[in-house]
C-alpha positions as CSV (number, residue, x, y, z in Angstrom):
1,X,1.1,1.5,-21.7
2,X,1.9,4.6,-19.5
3,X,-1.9,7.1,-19.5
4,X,-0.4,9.3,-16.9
5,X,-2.4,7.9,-14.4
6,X,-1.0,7.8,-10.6
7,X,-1.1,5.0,-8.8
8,X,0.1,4.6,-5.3
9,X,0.5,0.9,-2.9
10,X,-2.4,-0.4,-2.0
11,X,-1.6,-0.3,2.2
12,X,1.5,-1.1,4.3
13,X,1.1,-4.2,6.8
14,X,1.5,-2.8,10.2
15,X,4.4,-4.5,10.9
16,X,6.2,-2.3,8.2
17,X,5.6,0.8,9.3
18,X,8.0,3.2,9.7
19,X,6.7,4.6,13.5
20,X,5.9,0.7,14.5
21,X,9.4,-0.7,13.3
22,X,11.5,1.9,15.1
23,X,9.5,0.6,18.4
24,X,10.6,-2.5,17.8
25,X,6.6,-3.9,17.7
26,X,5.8,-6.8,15.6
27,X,9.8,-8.2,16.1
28,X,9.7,-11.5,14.0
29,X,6.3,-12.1,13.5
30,X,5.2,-12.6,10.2
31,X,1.8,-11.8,8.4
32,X,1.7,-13.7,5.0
33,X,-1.8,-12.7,3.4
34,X,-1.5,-9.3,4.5
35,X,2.2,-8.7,3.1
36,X,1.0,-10.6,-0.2
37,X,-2.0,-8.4,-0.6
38,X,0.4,-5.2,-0.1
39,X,2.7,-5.5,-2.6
40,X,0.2,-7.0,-5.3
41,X,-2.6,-4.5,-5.0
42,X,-2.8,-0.5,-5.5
43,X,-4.9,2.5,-5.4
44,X,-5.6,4.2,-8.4
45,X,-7.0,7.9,-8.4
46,X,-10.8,8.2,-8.3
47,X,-13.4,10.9,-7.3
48,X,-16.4,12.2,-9.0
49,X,-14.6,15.6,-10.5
50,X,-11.9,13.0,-12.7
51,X,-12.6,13.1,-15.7
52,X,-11.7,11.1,-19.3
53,X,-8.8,12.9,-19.9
């Protein structure tokens, strides 16, 4: 089911950021739990003006 609510990834590891990968930091190393927990969790929108609709 699609409610029109955005949704965005929950972070990005270090190691896969754009600014950190064209440094060349992180070459090779590997960071299971944190890669896992990147592409299986997300942010959804929240705030105290959202309302039901």
């Amino acid at each position: 089911m699609n409610a029109g609510a955005g949704a965005r990834q929950f972070f990005w590891p270090m190691r896969e950021q754009p600014v950190f990968l064209k440094r060349g930091y992180f070459e090779g190393d590997r960071f299971p739990v944190a890669e896992a927990m990147s592409r299986r969790g997300f942010y959804l929108p929240s705030g105290l003006k959202l309302s039901e609709s």
